[in-house]
C-alpha positions as CSV (number, residue, x, y, z in Angstrom):
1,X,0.0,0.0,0.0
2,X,1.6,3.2,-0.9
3,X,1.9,6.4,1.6
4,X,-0.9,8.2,0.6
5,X,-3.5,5.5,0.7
6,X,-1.6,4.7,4.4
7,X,-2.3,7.8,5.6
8,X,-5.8,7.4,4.6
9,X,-6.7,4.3,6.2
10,X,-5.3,5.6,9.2
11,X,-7.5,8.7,9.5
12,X,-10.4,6.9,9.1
13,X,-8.9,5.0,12.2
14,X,-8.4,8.1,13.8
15,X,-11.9,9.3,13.1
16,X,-13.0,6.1,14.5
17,X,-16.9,5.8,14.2
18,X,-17.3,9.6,13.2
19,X,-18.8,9.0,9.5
20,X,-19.5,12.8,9.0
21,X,-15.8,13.3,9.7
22,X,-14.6,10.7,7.6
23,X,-16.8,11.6,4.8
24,X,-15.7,15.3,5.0
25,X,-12.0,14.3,4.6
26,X,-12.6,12.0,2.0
27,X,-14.8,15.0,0.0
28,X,-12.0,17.3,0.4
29,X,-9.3,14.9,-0.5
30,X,-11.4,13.6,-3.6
31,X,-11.4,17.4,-4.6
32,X,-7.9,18.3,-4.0
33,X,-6.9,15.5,-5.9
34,X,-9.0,16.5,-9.5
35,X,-7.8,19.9,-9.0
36,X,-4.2,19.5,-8.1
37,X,-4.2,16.8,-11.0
38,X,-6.2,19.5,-13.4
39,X,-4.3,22.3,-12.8
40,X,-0.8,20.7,-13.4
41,X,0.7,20.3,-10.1
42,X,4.0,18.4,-10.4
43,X,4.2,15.1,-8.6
44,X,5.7,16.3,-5.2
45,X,3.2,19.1,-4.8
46,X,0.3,16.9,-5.5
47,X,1.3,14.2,-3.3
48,X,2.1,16.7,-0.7
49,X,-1.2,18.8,-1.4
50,X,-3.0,15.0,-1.2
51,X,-1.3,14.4,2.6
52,X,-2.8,17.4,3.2
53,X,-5.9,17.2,2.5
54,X,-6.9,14.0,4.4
55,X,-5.2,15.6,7.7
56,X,-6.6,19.3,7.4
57,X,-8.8,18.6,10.1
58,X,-7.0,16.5,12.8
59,X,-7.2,19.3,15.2
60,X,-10.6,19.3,15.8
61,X,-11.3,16.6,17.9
62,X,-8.3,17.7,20.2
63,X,-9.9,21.6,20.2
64,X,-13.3,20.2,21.5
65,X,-11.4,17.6,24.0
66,X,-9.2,21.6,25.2
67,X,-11.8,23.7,24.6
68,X,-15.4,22.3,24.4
69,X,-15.6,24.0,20.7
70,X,-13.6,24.0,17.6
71,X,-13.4,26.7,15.5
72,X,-11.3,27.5,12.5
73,X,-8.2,29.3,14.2
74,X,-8.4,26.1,17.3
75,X,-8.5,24.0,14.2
76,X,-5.4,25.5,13.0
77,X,-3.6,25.1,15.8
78,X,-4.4,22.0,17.6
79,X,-4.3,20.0,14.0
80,X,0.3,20.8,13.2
81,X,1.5,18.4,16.8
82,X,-1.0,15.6,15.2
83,X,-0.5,15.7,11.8
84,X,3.2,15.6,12.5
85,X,3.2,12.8,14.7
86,X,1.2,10.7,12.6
87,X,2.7,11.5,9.3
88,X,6.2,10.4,10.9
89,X,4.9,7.1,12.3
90,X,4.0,6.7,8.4
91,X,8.0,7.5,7.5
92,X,6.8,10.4,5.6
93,X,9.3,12.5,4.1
94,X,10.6,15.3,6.6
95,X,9.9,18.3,4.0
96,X,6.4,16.7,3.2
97,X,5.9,16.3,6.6
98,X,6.5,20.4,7.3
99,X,5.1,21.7,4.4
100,X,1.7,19.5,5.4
101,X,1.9,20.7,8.9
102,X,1.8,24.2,7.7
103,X,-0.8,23.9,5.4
104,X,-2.8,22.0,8.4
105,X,-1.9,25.2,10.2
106,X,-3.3,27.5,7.6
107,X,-6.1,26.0,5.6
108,X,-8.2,28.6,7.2
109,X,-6.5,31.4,6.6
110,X,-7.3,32.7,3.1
111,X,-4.5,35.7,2.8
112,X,-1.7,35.8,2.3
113,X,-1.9,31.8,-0.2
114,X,2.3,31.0,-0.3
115,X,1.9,28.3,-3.0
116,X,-0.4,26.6,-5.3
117,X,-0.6,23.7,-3.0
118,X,-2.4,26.0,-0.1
119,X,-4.6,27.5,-2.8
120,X,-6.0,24.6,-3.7
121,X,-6.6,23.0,-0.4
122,X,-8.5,25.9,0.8
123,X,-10.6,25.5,-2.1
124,X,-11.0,21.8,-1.9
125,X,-12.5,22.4,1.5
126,X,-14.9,25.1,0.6
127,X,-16.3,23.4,-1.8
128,X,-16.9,20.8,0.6
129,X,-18.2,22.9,3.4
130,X,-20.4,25.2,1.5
131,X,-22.3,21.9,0.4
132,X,-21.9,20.3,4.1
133,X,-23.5,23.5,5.6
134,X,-25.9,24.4,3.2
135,X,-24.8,27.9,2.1
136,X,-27.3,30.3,1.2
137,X,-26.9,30.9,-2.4
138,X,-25.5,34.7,-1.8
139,X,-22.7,33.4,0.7
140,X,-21.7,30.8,-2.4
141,X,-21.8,33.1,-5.3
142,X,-19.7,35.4,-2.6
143,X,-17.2,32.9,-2.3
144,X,-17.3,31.8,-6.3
145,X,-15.9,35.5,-6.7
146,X,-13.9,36.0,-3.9
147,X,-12.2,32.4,-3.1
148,X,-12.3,30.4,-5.9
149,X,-9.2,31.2,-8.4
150,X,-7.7,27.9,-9.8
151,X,-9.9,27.8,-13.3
152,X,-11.0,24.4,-11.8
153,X,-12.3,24.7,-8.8
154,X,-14.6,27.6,-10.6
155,X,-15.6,25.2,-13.1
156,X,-16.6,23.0,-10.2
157,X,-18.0,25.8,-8.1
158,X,-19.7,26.9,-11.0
159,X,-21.3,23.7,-12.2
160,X,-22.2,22.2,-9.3
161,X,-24.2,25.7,-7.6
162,X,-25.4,26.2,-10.9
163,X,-23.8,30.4,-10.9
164,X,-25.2,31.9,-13.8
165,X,-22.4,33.8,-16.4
166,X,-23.9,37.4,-15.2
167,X,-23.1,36.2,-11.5
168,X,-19.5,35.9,-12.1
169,X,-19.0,39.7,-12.7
């Protein structure tokens, strides 16, 4: 079994019995993966950016545990400690490993994107989560002209919240 798929089955041990959880990671990987793929991402980044994506959200458990909530900012920095220490008990690569943990530690922060890798992740997951939390239609042709840039994840957006041509402007 390669890395990636590794890495996979073990967050769905990690989200252990939490479906929604599991289901959001998967989403967000699924979508990561056609865009990073689509818009030419050399193999390193996209494996990288692929990491990332099914550990984005291993800090939330551990912010609810600290915190009795978990919010974006907890997200980001509860998720880093346990993306690291699972990604090394997988032998990942040490510059993988960091430049996952980062983007763990920023995949809610939407300025300043350092990479194509970040961009995409952050769009993986809204696409996800403006489905998962049923988005008014304003807040997702708001986020169609504000978040989306990769020409995919538009077409994507686009398509699948069927945004008229005149809402794009």
């Amino acid at each position: 079994m390669n890395k990636l798929n590794q890495l996979y089955m073990e967050m769905i041990r990690y989200y252990e019995s939490d479906a929604p959880r599991i289901q959001h990671f998967v989403k967000v990987h699924s979508f990561a993966r056609l865009i990073g793929e689509a818009e030419g991402l050399d193999e390193e980044t996209q494996f990288t950016l692929e990491a990332a994506a099914l550990v984005h959200d291993i800090g939330i458990g551990a912010a609810e545990k600290k915190y009795g909530f978990s919010n974006g900012r907890l997200q980001e920095q509860e998720g880093p400690p346990l993306a690291e220490e699972m990604l090394e008990a997988l032998n990942f690569d040490r510059a993988v490993t960091e430049r996952v943990c980062y983007l763990v530690a920023h995949h809610h922060t939407y300025e300043p994107v350092d990479g194509l890798d970040y961009r995409i992740l952050l769009e993986a997951d809204a696409l996800v989560n403006l489905y998962e939390e049923e988005t008014p239609a304003e807040g997702i042709r708001e986020s169609y002209k504000h978040l989306f840039r990769t020409e995919t994840a538009r077409t994507v957006c686009k398509t699948m919240f069927q945004i008229e041509e005149q809402e794009e402007r």
